[in-house]
C-alpha positions in Angstrom: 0.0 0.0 0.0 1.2 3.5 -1.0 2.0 6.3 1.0 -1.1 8.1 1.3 -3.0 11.7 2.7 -6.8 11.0 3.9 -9.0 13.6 4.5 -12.2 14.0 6.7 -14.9 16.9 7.2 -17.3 17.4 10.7 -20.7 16.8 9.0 -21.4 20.5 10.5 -18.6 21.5 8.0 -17.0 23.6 10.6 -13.5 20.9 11.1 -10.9 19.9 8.3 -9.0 17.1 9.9 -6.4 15.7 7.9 -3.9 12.7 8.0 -0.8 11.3 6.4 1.5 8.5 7.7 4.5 8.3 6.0 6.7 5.2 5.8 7.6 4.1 1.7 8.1 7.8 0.8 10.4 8.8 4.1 12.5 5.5 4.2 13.2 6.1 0.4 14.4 9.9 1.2 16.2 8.8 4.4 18.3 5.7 2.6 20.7 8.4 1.2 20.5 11.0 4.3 22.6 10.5 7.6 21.6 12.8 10.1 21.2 12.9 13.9 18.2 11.3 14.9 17.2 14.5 16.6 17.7 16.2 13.2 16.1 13.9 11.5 13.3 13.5 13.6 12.4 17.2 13.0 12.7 16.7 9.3 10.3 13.9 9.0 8.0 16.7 11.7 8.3 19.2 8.4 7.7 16.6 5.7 4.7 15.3 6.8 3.6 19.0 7.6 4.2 19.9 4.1 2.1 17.0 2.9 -1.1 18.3 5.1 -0.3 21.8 4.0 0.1 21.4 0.2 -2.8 19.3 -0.6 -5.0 22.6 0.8 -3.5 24.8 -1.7 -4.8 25.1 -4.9 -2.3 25.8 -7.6 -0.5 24.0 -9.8 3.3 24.2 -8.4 4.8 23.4 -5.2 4.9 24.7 -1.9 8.4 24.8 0.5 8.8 24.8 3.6 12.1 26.1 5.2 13.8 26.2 8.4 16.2 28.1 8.5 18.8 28.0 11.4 21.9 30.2 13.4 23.0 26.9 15.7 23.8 23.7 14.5 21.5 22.9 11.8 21.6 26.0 9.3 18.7 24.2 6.7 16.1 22.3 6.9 14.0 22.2 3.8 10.6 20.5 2.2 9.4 20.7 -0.9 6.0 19.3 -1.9 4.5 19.5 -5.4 0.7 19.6 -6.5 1.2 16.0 -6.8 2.1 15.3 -3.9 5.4 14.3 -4.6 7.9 15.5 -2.1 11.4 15.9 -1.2 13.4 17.3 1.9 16.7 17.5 3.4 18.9 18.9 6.6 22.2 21.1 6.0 24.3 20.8 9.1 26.7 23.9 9.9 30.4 22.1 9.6 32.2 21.2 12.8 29.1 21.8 14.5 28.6 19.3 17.7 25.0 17.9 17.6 23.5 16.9 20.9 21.5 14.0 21.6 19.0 15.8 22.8 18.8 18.4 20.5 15.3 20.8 20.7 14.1 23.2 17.6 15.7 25.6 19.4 18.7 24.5 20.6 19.4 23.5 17.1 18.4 25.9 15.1 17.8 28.9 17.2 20.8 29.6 19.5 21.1 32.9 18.9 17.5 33.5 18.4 17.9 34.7 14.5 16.2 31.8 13.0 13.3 32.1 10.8 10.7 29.7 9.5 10.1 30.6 5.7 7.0 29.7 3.6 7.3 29.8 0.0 4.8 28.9 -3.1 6.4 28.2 -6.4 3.9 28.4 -9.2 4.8 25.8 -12.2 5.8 28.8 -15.0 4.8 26.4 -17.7 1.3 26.2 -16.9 0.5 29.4 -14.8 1.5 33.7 -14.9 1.4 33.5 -11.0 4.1 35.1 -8.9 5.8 33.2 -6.6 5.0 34.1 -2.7 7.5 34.1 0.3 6.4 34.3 3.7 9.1 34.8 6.7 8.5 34.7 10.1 10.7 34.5 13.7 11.3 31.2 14.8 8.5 30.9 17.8 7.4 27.7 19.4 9.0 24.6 21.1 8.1 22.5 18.1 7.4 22.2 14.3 3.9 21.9 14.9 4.0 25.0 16.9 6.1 27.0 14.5 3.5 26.3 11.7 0.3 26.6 14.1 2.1 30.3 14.7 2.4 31.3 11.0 -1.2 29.5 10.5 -2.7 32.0 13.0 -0.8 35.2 12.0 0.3 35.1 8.3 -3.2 33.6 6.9 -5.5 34.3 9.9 -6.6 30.3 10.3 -7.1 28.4 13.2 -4.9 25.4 12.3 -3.5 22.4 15.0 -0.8 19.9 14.2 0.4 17.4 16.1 3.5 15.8 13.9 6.6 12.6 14.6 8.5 10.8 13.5 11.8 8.3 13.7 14.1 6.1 11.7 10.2 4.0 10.5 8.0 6.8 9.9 7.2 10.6 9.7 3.3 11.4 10.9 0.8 14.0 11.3 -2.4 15.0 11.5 -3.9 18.5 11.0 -7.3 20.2 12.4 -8.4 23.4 10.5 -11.1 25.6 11.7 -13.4 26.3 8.5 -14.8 30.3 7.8 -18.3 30.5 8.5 -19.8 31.7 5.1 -22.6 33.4 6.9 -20.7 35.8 8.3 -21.0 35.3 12.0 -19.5 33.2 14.1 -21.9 30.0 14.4 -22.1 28.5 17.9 -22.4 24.9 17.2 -19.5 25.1 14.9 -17.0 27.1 17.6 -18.5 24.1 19.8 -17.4 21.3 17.2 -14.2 22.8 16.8 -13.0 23.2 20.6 -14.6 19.3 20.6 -11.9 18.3 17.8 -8.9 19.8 19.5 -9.8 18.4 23.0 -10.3 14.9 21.4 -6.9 15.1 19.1 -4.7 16.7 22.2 -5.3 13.0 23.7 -3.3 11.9 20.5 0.0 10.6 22.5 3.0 11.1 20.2 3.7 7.4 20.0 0.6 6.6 18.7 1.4 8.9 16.0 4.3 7.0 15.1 3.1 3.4 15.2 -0.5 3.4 14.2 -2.4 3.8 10.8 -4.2 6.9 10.1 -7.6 4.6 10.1 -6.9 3.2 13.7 -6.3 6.9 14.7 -9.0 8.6 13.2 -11.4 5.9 14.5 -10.1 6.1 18.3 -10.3 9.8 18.1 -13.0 10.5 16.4 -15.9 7.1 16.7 -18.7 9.3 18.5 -18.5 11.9 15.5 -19.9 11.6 11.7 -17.2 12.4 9.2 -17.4 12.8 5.8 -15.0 11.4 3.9 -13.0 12.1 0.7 -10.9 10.1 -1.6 -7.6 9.1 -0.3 -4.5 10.9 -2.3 -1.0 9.0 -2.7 2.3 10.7 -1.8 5.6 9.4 -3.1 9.3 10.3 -2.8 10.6 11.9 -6.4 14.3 13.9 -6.2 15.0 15.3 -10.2 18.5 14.3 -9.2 19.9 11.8 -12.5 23.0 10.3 -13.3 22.5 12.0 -16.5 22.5 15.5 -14.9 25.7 14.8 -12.6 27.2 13.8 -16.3 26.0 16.9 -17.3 27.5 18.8 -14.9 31.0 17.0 -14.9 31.0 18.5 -18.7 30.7 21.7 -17.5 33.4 21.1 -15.1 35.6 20.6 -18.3 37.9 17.7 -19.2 41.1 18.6 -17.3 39.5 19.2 -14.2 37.4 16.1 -13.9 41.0 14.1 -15.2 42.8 16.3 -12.3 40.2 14.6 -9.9 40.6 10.9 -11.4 44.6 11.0 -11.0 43.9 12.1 -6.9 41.0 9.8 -6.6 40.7 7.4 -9.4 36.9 8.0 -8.8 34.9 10.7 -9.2 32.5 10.9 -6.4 29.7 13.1 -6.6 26.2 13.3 -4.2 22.7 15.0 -5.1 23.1 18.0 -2.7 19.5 17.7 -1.7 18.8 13.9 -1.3 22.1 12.5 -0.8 21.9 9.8 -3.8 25.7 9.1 -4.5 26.7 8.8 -7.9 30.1 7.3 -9.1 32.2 7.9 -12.6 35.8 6.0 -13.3 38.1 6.5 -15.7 36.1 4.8 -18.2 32.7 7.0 -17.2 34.5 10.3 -17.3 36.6 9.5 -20.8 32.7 8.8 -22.7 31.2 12.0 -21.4 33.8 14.1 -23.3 34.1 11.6 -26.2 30.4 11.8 -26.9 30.8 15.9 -26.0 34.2 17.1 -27.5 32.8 20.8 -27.1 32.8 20.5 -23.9 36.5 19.0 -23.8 37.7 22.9 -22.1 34.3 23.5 -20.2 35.5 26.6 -17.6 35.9 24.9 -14.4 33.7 25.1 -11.6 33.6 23.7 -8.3 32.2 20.3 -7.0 29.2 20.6 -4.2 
């Protein structure tokens, strides 16, 4: 069974609740990625809170999440396209030390000049929309925090998270409070939603990370009538190629890629955002100029 986001409405229509357990998708973009659990634990937080955010949007692009850090970790990035294909990674600051305990905060917050950034890339091929960049302080203990904060400020929506994850799994489930189209704030509905959020603050955050979104959803939520929508997959998907590290060895030009063989008799070269390693030998590098003689004397640039 696929990776996959389910949705749910309160009959009343005044509660989005939304889930997505993650375990294909994050082991895939974990297999090349070796971080600190504690770091990766928070990126697995963000990735399944990019999931539950995206598939709200609608617009035909994709929508990053960013984490941006003075401590230990300087990066922590998700992307999530229309699709709901997704991709993420951590940037560690070199010679940093990384505790085992490591908190949002403590990681990426030190001196209290981090900043969470939203951003929404619209596909250019298909729309004339600008793209839109959001940035705000780095507030709360948690991710789910940290996105409830920007929820409730930057677009003026009551939104809950409660998000994990670990070396199996990255979780979450969201709660949205729905505008009243009347025009006045609707008793029964304020009712439902303080109902929703007392029910899902019960969620314990192992249960998160071992149980399906069905077994959840049904302990939470048996006494209330939920409407329910089709289920949507999410899978892993990094543009990274062997082709396109080829590509860029070309550009590199011949004598610096054959400086690199004579130190290393490989060249060794890793997608910067997923980790995937990609290897070239003698023989590798010799038929990317062969097949590309113009690009024999490319002017050098660096390896990343």
């Amino acid at each position: 069974m696929s990776d996959l986001l389910k949705k749910y409405l309160f009959q009343d229509n005044s509660t989005r609740i939304q889930a997505v357990r993650l375990t294909q998708a994050w082991q895939t973009g974990m297999a090349h990625q070796h971080l600190p659990d504690c770091v990766r634990n928070l990126l697995g937080e963000l990735m399944s809170a990019a999931v539950l955010l995206a598939s709200n949007i609608k617009f035909n692009g994709s929508l990053v999440l960013q984490l941006q850090g003075d401590g230990p970790v300087s990066l922590i990035v998700v992307e999530c396209n229309a699709d709901l294909t997704i991709r993420a990674t951590a940037t560690l600051r070199e010679g940093a030390e990384i505790p085992d305990n490591g908190s949002l905060q403590s990681l990426l917050n030190t001196q209290g000049e981090g900043r969470f950034s939203v951003i929404l890339d619209p596909d250019k091929n298909t729309t004339d929309l600008q793209p839109y960049q959001g940035i705000v302080p780095l507030e709360g203990e948690t991710v789910a925090q940290v996105l409830e904060h920007y929820m409730q400020h930057s677009e003026q929506l009551d939104t809950r998270l409660w998000l994990a994850a670990d070396e199996n799994s990255s979780s979450g489930l969201l709660l949205q409070k729905l505008p009243d189209h009347g025009g006045n704030a609707d008793a029964s509905s304020e009712e439902s939603w303080n109902r929703a959020v007392t029910l899902a603050d019960t969620l314990q955050p192992e249960e998160l990370r071992e149980l399906g979104v069905d077994t959840i959803i049904k302990r939470l939520f048996w006494e209330e009538t939920l409407l329910t929508f089709e289920p949507q997959s999410i899978r892993w998907h990094c543009p990274c190629t062997r082709e396109r590290v080829g590509n860029m060895l070309r550009m590199l030009g011949r004598d610096e890629v054959e400086s690199i063989l004579t130190e290393r008799e490989t060249v060794d070269v890793s997608c910067n955002f997923c980790g995937k390693p990609y290897q070239f030998d003698a023989v590798d590098c010799a038929s990317l100029f062969t097949h590309n003689p113009d690009s024999a004397h490319a002017h050098p640039r660096s390896i990343h």
